[in-house]
Biopython code that builds the backbone (N, CA, C, O; Angstrom):
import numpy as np
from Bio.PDB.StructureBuilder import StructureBuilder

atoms = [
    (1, "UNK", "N", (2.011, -1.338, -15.297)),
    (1, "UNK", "CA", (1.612, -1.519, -13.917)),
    (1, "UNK", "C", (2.097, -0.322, -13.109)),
    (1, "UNK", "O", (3.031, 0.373, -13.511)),
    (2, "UNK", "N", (1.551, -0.122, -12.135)),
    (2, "UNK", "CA", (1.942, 1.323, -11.083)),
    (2, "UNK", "C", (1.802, 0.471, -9.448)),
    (2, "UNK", "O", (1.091, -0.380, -8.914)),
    (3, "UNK", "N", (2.934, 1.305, -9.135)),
    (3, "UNK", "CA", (2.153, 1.380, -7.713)),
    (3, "UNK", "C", (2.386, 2.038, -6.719)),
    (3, "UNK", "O", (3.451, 2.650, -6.632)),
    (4, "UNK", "N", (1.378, 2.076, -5.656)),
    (4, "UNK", "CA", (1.331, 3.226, -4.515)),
    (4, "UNK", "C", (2.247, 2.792, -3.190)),
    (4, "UNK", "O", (1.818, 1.782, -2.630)),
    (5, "UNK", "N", (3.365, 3.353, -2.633)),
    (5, "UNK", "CA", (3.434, 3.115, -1.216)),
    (5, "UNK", "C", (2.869, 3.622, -0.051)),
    (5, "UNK", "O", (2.435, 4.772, -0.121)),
    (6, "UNK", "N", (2.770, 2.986, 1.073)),
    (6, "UNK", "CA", (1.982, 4.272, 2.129)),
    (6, "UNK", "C", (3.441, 3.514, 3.184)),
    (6, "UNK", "O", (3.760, 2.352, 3.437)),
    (7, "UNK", "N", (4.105, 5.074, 3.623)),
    (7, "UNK", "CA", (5.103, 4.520, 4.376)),
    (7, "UNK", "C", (4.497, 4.983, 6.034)),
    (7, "UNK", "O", (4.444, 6.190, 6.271)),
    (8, "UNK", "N", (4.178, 4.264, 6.831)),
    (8, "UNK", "CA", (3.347, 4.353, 8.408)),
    (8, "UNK", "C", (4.472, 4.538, 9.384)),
    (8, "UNK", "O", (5.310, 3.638, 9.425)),
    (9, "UNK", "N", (4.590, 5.413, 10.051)),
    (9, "UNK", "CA", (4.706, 5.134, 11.435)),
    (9, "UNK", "C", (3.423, 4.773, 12.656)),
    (9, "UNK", "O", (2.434, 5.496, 12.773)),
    (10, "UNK", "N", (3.660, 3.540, 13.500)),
    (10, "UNK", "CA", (2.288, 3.357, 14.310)),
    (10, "UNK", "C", (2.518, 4.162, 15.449)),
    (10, "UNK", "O", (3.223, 5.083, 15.038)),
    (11, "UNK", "N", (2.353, 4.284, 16.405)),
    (11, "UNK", "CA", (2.515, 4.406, 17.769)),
    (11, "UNK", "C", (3.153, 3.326, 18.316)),
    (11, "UNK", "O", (2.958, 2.185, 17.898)),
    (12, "UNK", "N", (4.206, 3.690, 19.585)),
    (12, "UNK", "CA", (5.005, 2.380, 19.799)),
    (12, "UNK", "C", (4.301, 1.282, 20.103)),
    (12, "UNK", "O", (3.333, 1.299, 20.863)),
    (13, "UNK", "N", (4.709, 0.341, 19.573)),
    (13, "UNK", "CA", (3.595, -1.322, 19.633)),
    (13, "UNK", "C", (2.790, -1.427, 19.167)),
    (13, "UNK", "O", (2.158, -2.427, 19.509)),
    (14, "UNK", "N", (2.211, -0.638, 18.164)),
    (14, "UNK", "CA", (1.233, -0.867, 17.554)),
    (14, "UNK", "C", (1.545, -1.531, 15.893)),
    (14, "UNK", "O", (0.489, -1.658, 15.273)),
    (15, "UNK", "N", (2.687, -1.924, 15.171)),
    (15, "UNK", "CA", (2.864, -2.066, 13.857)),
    (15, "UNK", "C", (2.168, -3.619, 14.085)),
    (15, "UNK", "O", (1.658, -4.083, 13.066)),
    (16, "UNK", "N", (2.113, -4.254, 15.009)),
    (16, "UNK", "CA", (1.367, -5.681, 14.782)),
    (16, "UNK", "C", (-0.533, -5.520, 14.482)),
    (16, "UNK", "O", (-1.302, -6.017, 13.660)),
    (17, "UNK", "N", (-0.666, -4.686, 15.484)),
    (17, "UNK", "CA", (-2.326, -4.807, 15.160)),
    (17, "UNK", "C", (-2.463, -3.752, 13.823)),
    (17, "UNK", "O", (-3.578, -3.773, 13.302)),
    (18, "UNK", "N", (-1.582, -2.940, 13.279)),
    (18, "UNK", "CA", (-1.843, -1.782, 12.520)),
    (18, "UNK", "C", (-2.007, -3.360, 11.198)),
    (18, "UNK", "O", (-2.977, -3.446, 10.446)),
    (19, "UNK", "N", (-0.609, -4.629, 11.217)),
    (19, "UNK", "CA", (-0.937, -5.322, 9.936)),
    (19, "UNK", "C", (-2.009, -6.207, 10.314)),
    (19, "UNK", "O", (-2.663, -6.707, 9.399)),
    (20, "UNK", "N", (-2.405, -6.587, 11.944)),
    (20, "UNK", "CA", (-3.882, -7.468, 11.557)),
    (20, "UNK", "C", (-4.940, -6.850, 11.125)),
    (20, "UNK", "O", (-5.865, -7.425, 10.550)),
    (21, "UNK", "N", (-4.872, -5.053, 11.479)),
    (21, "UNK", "CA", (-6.084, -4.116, 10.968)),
    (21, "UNK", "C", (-6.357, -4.388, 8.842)),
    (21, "UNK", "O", (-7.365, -4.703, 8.209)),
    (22, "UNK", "N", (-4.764, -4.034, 8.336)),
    (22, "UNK", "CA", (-4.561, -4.110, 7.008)),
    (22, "UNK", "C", (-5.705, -5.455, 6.715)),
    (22, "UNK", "O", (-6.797, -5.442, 6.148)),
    (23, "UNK", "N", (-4.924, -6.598, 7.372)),
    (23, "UNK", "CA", (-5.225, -7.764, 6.654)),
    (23, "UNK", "C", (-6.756, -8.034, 6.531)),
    (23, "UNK", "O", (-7.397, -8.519, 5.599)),
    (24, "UNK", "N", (-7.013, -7.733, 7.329)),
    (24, "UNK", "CA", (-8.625, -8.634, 7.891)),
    (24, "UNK", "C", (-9.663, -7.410, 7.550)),
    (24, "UNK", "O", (-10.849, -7.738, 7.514)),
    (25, "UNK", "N", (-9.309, -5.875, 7.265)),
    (25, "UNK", "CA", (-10.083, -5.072, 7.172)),
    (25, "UNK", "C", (-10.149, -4.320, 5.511)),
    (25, "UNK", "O", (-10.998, -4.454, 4.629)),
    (26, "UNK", "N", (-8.893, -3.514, 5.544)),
    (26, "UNK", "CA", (-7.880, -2.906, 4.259)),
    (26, "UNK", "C", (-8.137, -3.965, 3.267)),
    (26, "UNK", "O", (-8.881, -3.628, 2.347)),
    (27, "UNK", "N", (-7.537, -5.566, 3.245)),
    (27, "UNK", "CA", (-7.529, -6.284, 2.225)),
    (27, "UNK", "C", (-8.875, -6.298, 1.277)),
    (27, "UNK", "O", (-9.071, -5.945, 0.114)),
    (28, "UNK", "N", (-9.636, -6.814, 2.203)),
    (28, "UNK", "CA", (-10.633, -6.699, 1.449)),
    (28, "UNK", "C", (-11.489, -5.828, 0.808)),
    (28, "UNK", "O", (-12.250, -6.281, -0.047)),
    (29, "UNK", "N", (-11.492, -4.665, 1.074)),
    (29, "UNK", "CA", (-11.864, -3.389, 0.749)),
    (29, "UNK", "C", (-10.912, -3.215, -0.842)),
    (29, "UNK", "O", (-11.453, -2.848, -1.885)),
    (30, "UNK", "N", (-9.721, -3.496, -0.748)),
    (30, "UNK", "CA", (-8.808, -3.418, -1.791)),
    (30, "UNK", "C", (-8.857, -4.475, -2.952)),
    (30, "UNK", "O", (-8.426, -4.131, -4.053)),
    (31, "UNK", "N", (-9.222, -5.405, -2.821)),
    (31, "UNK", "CA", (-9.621, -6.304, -3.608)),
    (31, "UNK", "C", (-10.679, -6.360, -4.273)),
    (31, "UNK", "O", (-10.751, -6.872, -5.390)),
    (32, "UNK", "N", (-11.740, -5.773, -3.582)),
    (32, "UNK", "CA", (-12.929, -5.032, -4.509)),
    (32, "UNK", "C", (-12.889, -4.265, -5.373)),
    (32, "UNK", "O", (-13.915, -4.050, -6.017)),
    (33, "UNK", "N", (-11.523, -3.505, -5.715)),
    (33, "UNK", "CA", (-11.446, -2.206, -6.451)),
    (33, "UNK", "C", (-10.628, -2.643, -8.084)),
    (33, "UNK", "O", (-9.695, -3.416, -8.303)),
    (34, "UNK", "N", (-11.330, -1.898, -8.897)),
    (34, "UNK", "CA", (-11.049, -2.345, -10.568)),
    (34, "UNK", "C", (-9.783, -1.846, -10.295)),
    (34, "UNK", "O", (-9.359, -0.764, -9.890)),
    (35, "UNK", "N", (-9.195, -3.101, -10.677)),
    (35, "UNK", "CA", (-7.193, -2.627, -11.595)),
    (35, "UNK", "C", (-6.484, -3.270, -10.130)),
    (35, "UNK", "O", (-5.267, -3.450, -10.142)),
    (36, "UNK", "N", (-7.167, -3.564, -9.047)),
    (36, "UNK", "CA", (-5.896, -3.738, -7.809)),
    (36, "UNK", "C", (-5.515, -5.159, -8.295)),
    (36, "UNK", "O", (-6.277, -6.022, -8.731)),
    (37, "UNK", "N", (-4.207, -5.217, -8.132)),
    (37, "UNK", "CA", (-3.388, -6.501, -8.357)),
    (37, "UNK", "C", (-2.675, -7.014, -7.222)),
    (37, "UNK", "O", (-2.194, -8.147, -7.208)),
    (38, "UNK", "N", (-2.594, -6.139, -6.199)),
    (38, "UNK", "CA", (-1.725, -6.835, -5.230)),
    (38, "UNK", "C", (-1.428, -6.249, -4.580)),
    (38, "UNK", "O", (-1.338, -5.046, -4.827)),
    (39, "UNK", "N", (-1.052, -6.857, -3.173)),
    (39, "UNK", "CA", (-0.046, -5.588, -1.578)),
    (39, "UNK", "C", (0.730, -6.479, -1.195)),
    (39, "UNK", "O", (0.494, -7.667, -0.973)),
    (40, "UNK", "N", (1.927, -5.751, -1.092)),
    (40, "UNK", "CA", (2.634, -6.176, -0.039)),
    (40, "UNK", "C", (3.141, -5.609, 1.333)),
    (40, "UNK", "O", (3.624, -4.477, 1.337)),
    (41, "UNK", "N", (3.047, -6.442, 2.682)),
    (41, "UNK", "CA", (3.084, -5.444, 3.796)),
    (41, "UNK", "C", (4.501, -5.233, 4.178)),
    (41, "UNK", "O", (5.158, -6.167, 3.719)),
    (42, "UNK", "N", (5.143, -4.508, 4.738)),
    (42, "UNK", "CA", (6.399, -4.886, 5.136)),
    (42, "UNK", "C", (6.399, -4.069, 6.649)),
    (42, "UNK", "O", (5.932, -2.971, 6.956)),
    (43, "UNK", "N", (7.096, -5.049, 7.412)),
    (43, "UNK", "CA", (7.395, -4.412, 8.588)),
    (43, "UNK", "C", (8.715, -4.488, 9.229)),
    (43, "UNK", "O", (9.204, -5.571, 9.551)),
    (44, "UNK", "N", (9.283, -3.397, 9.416)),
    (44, "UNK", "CA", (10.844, -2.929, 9.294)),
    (44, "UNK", "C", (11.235, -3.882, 11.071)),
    (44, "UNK", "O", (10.768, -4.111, 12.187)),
    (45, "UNK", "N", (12.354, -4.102, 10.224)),
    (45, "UNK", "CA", (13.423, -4.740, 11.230)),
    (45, "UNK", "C", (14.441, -3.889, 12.366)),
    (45, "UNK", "O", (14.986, -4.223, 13.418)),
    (46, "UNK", "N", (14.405, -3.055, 11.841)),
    (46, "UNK", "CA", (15.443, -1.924, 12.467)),
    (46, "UNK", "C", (14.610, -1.459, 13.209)),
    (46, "UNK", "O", (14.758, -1.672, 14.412)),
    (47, "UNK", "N", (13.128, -0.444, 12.618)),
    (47, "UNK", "CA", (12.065, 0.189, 13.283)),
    (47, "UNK", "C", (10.854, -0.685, 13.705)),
    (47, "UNK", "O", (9.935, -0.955, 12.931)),
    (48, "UNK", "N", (10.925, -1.119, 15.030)),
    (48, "UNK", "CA", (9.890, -1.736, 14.955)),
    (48, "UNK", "C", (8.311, -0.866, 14.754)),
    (48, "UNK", "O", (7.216, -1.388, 14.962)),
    (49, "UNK", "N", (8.506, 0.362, 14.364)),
    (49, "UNK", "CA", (6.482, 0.659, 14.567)),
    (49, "UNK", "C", (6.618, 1.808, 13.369)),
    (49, "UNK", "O", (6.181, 2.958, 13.369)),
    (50, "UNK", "N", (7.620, 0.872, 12.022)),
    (50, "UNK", "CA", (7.657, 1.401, 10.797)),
    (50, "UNK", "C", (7.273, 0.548, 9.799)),
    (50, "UNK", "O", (8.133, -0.207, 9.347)),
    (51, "UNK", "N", (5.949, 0.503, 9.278)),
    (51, "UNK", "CA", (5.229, -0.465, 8.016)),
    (51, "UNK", "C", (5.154, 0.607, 7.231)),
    (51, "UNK", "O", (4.847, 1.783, 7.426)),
    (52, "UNK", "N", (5.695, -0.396, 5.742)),
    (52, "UNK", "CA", (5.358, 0.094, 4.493)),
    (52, "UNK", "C", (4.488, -1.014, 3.915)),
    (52, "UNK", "O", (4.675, -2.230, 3.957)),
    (53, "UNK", "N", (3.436, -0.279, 3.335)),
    (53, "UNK", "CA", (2.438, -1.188, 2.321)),
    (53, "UNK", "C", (2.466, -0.584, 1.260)),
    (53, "UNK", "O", (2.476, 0.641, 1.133)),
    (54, "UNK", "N", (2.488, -1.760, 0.017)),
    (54, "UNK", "CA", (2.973, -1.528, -1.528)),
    (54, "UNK", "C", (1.588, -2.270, -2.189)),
    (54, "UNK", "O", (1.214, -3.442, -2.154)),
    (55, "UNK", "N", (1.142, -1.347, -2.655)),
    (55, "UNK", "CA", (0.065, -1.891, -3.845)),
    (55, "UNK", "C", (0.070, -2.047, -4.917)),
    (55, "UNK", "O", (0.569, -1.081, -5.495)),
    (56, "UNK", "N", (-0.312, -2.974, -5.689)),
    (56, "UNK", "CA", (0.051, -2.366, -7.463)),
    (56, "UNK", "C", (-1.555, -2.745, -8.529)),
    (56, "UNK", "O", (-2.380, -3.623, -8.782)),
    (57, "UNK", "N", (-1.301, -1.847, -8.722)),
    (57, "UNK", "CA", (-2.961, -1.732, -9.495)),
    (57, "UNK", "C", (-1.965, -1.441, -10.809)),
    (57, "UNK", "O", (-0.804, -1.076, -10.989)),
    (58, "UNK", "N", (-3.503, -1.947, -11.881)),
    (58, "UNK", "CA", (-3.386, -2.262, -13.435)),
    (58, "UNK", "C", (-3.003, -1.159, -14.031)),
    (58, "UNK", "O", (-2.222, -1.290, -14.974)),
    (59, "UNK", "N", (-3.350, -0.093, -13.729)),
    (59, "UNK", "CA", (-3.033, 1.066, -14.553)),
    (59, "UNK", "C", (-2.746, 2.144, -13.242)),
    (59, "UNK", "O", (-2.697, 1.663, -12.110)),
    (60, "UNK", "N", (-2.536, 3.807, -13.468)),
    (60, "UNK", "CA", (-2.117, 4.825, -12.617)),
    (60, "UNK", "C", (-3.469, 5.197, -12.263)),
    (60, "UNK", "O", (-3.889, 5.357, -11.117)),
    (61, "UNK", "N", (-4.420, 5.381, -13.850)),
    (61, "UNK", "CA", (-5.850, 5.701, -13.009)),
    (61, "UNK", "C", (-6.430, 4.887, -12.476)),
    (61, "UNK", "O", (-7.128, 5.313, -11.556)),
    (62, "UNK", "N", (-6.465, 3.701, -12.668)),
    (62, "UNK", "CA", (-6.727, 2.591, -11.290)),
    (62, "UNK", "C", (-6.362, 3.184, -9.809)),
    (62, "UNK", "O", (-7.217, 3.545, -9.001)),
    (63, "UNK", "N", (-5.210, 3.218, -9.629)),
    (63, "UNK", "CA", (-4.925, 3.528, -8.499)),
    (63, "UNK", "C", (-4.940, 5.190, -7.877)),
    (63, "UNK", "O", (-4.493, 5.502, -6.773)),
    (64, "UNK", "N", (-5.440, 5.954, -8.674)),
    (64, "UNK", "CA", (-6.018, 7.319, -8.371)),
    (64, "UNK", "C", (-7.517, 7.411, -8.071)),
    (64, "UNK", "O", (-8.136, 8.297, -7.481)),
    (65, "UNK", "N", (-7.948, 6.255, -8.636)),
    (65, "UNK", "CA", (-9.230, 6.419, -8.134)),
    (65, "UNK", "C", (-9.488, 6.320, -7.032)),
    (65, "UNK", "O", (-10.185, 7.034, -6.311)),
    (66, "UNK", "N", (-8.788, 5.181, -6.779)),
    (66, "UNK", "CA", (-8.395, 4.324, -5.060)),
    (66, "UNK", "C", (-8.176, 5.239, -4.197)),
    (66, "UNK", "O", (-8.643, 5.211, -3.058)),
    (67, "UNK", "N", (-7.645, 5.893, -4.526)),
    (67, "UNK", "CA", (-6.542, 7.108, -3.831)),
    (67, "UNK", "C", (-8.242, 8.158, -3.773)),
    (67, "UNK", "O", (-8.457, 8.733, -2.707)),
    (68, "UNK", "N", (-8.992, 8.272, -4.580)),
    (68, "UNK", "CA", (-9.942, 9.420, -4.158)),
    (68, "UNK", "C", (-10.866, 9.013, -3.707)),
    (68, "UNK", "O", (-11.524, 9.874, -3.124)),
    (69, "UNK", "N", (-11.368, 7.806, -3.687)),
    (69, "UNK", "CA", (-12.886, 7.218, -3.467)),
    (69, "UNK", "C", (-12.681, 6.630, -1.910)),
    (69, "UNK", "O", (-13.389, 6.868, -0.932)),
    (70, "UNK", "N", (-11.448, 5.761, -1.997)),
    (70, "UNK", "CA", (-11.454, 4.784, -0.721)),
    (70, "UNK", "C", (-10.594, 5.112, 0.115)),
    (70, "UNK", "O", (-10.811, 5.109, 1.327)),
    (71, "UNK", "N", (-9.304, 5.498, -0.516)),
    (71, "UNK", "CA", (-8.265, 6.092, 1.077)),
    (71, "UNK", "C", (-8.436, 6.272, 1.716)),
    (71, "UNK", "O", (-8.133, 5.667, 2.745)),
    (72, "UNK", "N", (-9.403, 7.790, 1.562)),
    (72, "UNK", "CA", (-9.649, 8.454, 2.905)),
    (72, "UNK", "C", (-10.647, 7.629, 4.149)),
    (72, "UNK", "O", (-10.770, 7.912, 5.341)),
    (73, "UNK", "N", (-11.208, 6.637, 3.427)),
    (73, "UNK", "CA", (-12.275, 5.868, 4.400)),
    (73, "UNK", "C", (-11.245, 4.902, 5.298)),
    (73, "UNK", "O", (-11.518, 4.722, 6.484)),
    (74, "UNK", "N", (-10.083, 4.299, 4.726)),
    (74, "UNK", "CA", (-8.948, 3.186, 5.051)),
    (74, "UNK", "C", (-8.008, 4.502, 5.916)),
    (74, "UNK", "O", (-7.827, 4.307, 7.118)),
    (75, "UNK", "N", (-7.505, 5.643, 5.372)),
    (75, "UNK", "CA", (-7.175, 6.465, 6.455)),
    (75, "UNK", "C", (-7.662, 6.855, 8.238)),
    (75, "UNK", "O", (-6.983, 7.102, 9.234)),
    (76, "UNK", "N", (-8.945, 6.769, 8.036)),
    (76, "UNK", "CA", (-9.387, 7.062, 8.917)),
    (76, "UNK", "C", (-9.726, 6.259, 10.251)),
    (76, "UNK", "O", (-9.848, 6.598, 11.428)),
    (77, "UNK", "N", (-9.895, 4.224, 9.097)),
    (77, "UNK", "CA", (-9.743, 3.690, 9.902)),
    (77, "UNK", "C", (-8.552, 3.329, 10.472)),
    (77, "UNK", "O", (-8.697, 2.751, 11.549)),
    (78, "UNK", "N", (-7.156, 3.513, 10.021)),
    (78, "UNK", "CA", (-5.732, 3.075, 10.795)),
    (78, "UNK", "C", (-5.461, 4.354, 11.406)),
    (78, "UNK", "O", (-4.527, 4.318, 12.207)),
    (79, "UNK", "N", (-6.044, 5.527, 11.243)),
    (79, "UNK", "CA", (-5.184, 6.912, 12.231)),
    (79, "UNK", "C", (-5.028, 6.300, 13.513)),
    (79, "UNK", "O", (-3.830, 6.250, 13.789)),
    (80, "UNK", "N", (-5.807, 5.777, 14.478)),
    (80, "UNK", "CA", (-6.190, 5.758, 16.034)),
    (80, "UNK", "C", (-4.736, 4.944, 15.749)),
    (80, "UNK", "O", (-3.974, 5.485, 16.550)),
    (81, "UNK", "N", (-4.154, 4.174, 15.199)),
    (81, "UNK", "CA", (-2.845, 3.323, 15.261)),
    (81, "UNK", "C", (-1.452, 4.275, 15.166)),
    (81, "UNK", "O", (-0.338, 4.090, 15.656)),
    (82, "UNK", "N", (-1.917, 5.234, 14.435)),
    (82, "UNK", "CA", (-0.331, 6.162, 13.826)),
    (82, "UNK", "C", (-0.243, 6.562, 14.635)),
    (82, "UNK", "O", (-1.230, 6.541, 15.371)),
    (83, "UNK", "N", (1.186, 7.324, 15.173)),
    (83, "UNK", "CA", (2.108, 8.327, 15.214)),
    (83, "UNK", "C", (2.180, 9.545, 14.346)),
    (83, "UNK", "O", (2.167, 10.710, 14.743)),
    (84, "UNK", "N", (2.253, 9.147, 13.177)),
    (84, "UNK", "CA", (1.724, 10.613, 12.452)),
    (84, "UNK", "C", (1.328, 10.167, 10.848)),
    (84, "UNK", "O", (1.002, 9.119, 10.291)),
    (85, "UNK", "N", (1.511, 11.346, 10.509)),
    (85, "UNK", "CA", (0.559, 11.056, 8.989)),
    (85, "UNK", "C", (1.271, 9.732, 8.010)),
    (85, "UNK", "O", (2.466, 9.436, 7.991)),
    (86, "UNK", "N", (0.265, 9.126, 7.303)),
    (86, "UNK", "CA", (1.144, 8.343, 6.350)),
    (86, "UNK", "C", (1.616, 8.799, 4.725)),
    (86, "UNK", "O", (0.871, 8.926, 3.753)),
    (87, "UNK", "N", (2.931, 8.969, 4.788)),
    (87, "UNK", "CA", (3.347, 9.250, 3.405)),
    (87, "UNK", "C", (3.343, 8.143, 2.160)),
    (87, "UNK", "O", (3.985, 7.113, 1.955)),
    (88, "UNK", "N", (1.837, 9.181, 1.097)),
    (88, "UNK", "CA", (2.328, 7.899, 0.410)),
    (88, "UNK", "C", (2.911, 8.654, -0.776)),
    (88, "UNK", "O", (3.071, 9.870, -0.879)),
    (89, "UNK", "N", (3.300, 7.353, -1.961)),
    (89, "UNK", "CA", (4.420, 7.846, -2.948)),
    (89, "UNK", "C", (4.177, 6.783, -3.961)),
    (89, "UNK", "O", (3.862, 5.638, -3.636)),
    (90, "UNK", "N", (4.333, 7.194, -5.256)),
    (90, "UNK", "CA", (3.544, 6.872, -6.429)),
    (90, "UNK", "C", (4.817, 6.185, -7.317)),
    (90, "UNK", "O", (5.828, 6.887, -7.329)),
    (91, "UNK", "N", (4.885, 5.159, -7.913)),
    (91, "UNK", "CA", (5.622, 4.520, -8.951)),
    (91, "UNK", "C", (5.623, 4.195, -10.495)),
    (91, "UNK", "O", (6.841, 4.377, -10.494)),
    (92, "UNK", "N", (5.464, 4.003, -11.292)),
    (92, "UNK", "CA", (5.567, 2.977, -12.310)),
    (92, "UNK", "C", (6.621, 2.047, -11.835)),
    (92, "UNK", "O", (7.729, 2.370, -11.407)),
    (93, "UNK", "N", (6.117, 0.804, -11.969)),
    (93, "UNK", "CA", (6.655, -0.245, -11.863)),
    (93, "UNK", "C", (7.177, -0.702, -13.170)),
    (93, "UNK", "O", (6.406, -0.968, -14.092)),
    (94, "UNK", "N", (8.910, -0.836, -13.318)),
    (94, "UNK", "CA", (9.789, -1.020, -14.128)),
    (94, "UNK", "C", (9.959, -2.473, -14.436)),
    (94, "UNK", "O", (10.470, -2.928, -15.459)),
    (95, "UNK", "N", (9.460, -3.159, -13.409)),
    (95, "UNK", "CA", (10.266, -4.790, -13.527)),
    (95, "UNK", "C", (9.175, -5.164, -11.909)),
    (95, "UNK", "O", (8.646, -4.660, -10.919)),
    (96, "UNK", "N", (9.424, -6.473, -12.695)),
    (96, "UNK", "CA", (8.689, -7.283, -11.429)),
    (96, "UNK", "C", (8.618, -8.350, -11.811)),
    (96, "UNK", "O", (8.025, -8.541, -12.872)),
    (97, "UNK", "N", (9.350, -9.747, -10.898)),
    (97, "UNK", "CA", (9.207, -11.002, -11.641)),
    (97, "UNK", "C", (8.344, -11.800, -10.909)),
    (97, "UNK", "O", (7.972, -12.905, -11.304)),
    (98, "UNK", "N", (7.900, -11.135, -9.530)),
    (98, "UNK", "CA", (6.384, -11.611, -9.605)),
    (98, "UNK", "C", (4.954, -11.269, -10.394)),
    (98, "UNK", "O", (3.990, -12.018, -10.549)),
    (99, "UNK", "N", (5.107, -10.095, -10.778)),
    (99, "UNK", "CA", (4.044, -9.678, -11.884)),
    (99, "UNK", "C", (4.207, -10.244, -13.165)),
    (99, "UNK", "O", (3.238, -10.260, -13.924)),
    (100, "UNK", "N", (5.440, -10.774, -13.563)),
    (100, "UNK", "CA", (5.876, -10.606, -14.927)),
    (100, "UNK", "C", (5.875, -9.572, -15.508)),
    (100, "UNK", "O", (5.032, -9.106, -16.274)),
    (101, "UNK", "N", (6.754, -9.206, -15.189)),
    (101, "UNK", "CA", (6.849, -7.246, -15.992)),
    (101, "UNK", "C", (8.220, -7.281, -16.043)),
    (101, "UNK", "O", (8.975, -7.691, -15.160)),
    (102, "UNK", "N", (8.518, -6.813, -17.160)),
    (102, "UNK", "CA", (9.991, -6.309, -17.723)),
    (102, "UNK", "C", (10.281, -5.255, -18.178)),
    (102, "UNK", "O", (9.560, -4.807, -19.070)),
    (103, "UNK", "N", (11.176, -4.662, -17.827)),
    (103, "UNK", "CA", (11.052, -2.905, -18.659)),
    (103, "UNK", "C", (11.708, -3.257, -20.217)),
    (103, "UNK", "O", (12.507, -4.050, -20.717)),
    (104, "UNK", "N", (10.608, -1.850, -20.732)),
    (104, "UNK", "CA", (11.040, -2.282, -22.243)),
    (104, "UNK", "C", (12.398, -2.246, -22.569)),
    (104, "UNK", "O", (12.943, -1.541, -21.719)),
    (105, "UNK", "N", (13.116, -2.606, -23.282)),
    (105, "UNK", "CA", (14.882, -2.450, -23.953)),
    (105, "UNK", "C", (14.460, -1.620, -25.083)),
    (105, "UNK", "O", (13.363, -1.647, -25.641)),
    (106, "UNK", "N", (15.351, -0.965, -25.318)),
    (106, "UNK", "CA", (15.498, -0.117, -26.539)),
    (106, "UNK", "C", (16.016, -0.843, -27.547)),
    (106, "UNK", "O", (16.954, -1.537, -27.155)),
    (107, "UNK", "N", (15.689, -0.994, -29.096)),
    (107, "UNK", "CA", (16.270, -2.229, -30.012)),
    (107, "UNK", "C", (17.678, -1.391, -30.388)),
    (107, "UNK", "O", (18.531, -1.909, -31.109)),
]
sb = StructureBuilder()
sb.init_structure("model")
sb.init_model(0)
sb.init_chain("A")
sb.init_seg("    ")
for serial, (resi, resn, name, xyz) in enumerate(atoms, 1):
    if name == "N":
        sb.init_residue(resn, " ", resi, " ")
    sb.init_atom(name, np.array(xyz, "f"), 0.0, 1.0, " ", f" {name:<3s}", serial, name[0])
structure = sb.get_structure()
């Protein structure tokens, strides 16, 4: 499993409509796509108009495709919300006991 973060800054007050934009717009767009398994949104406690969204698609080229075909269309619709660009950042996912994933042990 892999997955992508996109770490956002919104413009001040905007991290609420930036996650009703995700939910009601982003989701579904993302759920259409071969290999996506899942997002999670997070919106920081400390920063209020700092969201990170975590995706995890089936494989890395799953989520590169994502990354070339659809981003830029999902970019374009949350810019008018940012503050500035969104950094995203790439994983293998080691463990996850909501996925059921365990990293391998060495025998």
């Amino acid at each position: 499993m892999f997955t992508r973060t996109v770490d956002v800054t919104t413009k001040p007050g905007k991290a609420k409509d930036l996650a009703t934009l995700i939910n009601e717009k982003v989701l579904p767009i993302l759920k259409k796509q071969t290999g996506f398994a899942d997002e999670t949104l997070l919106v920081s406690d400390k920063e209020p108009d700092r969201v990170l969204a975590i995706s995890f698609w089936n494989t890395k080229e799953d989520a590169e495709r994502y990354h070339q075909e659809q981003y830029p269309v999902i970019q374009q619709m949350i810019r008018p919300l940012l503050d500035a660009e969104p950094v995203v950042r790439t994983f293998n996912v080691d463990s996850s006991i909501t996925h059921k994933i365990a990293a391998e042990k060495a025998a």
